[in-house]
C-alpha positions in Angstrom: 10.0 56.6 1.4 12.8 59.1 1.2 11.3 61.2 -1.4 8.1 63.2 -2.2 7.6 60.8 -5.4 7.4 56.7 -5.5 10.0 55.3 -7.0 9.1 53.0 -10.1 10.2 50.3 -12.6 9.3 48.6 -15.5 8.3 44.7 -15.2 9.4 42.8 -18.2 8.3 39.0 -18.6 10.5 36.8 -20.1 9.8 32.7 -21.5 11.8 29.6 -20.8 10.2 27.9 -23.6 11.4 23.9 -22.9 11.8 20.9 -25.1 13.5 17.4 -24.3 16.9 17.6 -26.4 19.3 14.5 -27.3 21.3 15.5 -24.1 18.6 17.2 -22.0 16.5 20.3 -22.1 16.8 22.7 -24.4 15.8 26.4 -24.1 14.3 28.4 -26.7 16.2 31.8 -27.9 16.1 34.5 -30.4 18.4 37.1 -31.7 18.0 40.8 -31.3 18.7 43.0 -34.7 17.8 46.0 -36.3 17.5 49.3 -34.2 17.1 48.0 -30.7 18.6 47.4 -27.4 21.3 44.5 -27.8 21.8 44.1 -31.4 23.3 40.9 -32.2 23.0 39.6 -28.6 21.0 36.4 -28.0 17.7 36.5 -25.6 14.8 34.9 -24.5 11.2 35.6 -26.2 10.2 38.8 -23.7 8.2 42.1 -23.6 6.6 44.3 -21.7 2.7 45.2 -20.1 0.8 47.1 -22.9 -0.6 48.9 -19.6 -2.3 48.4 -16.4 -5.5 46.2 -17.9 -2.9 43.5 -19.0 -1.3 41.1 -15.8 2.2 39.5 -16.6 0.8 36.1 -17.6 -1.2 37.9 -20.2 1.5 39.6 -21.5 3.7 36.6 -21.5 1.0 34.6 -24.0 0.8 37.5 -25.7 4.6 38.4 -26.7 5.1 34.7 -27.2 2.5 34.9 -30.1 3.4 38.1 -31.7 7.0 36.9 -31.2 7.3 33.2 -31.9 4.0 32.4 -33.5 3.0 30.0 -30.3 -0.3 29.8 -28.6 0.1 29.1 -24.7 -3.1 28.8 -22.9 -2.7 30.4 -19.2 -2.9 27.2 -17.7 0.2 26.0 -19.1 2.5 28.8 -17.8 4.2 28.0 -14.8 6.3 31.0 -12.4 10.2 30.5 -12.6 12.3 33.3 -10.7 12.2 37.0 -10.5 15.2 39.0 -11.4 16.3 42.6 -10.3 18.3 43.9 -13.0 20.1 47.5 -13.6 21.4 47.7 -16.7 25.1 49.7 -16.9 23.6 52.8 -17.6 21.7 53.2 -14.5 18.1 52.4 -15.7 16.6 49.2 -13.6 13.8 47.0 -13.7 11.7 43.6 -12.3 12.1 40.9 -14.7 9.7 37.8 -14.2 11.1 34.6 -16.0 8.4 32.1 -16.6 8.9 28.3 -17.0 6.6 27.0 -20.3 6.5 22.8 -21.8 3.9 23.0 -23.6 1.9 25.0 -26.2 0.4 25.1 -29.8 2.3 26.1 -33.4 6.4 25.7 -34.2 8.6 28.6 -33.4 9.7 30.9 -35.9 10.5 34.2 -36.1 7.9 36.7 -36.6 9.2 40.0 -36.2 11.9 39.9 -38.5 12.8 43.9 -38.3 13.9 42.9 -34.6 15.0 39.8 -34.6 16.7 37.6 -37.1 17.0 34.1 -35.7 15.6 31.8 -33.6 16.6 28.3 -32.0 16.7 25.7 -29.4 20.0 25.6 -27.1 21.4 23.0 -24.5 21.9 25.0 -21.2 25.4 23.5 -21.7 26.1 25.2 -24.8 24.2 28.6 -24.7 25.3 30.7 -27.6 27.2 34.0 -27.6 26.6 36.6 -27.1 23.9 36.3 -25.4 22.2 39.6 -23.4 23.7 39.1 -19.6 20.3 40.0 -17.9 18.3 37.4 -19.9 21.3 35.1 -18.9 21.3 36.0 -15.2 17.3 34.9 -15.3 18.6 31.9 -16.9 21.7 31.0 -13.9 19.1 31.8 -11.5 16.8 29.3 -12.7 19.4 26.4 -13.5 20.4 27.1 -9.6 17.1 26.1 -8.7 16.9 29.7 -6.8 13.4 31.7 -7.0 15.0 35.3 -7.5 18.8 36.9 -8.2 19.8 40.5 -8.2 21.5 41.2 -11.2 22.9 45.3 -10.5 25.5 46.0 -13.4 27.7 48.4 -13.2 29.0 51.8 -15.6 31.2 50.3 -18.2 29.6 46.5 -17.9 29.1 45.3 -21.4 25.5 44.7 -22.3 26.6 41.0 -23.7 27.3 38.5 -20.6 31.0 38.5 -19.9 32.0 35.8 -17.3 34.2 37.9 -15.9 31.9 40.8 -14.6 29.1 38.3 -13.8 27.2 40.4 -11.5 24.3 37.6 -10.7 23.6 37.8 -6.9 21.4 34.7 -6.0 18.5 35.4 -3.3 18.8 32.2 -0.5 15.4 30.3 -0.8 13.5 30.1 2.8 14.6 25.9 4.0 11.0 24.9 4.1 10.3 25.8 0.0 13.5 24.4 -1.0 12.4 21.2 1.1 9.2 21.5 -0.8 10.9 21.5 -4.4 11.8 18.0 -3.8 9.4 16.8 -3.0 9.5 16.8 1.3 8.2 18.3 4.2 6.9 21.6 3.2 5.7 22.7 6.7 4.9 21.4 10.4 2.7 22.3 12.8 3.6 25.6 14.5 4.8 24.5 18.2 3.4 27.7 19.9 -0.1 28.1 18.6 -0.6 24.8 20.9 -3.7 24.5 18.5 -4.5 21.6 15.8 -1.7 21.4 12.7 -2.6 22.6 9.4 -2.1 20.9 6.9 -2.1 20.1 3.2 -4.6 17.4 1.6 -1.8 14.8 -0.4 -3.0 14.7 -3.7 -3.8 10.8 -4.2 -3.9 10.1 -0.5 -7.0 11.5 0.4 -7.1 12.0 3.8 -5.2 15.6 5.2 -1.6 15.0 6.7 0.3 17.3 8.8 3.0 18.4 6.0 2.3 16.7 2.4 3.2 13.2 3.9 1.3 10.2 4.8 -2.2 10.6 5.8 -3.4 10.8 9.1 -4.5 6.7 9.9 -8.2 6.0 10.5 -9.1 4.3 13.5 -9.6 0.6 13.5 -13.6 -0.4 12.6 -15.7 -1.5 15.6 -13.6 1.0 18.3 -15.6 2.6 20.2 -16.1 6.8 20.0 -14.8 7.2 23.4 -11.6 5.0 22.9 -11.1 6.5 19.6 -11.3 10.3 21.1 -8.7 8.8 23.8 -6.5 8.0 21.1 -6.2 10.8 19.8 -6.3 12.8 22.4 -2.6 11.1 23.4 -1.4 11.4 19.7 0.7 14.4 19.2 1.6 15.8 15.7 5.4 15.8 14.8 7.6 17.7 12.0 8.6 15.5 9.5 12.4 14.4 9.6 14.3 15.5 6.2 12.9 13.4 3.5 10.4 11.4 6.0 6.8 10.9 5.8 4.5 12.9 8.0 3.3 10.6 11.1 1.2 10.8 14.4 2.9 9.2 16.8 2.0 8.5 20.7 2.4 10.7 23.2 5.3 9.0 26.1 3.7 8.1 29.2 
């Protein structure tokens, strides 16, 4: 720390609120009016922590109530991508974007000295203007990324201009983006030298070396000490891209 005082920044939390569309997902937005930042600009439902008692998923069920009128439970909210975003006139903050399908009550506006509309958009069709950090969260998440650094600059308009698109995506680490689709999502580590971790596959049953098939049992009626030979001369291998996790024999 180069300074005598900790640096810190305010942590907003921001809702993709989903629905199936007539051409694919729409997102839910709302305009900003009245005296506050980004009048006229569209934006997602968002707010801030009342305070240190409140965690972001609170505070996400909470502004989606007092904003839209909807009733989320906890269990419905699902984490999106994190965005680090400086505004043009210096000030940044942490903005955490989560993913929501499912909750109680239709949208509406209920804060109408801040807001005076609210609607459901295609992704290919977002309206303008639209607030260029709440569209960064939003290019982050249709990129399938986890977190973007979004730094404006002095003299940046506040409204998302192609043109001075400042949207930096963060690289996911290869084994989670592997994971997103539904493959390997890790291997056994080749220089512990111990036995492989690994996850239980929901449906399978047994535990498999990375989310794939489960280990196979050994035939009925062998005996203990042929079935601790086999295995003894079974070595765990990383799955190949897209394969099933196996145990295969060790070469002579």
């Amino acid at each position: 720390m180069s300074g005598t005082q900790r640096h810190t920044e305010p942590l907003d939390v921001h809702l993709i609120a989903l629905r199936d569309g007539a051409s694919g997902p729409e997102v839910l937005l709302s305009r900003r009016a009245g005296d506050v930042y980004a009048a006229g600009c569209w934006h997602l439902v968002s707010g801030h922590l009342d305070g240190p008692w409140e965690d972001m998923v609170a505070a996400l069920v909470r502004e989606a109530r007092e904003e839209s009128g909807v009733v989320i439970a906890r269990a419905d909210v699902r984490a999106a991508v994190t965005v680090h975003h400086r505004a043009p006139a210096g000030g940044a903050r942490l903005g955490v974007f989560f993913e929501v399908r499912r909750w109680e009550g239709t949208p509406q506006v209920m804060e109408p000295n801040v807001c005076d509309a609210m609607d459901w958009f295609s992704f290919d069709a977002l309206p303008e203007p639209m607030v260029a950090y709440c569209r960064a969260g939003l290019d982050t998440y249709r990129a399938h990324a986890r977190m973007g650094v979004h730094f404006q600059e002095p003299g940046d308009p506040i409204a998302y201009e192609p043109s001075v698109d400042r949207l930096v995506l963060v690289r996911n680490p290869p084994r989670a983006a592997r994971s997103r689709s539904g493959r390997c999502a890790r291997s056994p580590s080749r220089r512990s030298g111990g036995s492989p971790r690994g996850r239980t596959c929901p449906g399978r049953g047994r535990r498999a070396a990375c989310g794939g098939q489960p280990v196979p049992k050994a035939a009925s009626g062998t005996s203990r000490s042929t079935r601790r030979t086999a295995s003894t001369n079974a070595k765990w291998t990383p799955c190949a891209a897209g394969s099933p996790a196996s145990v295969r024999p060790r070469p002579a």
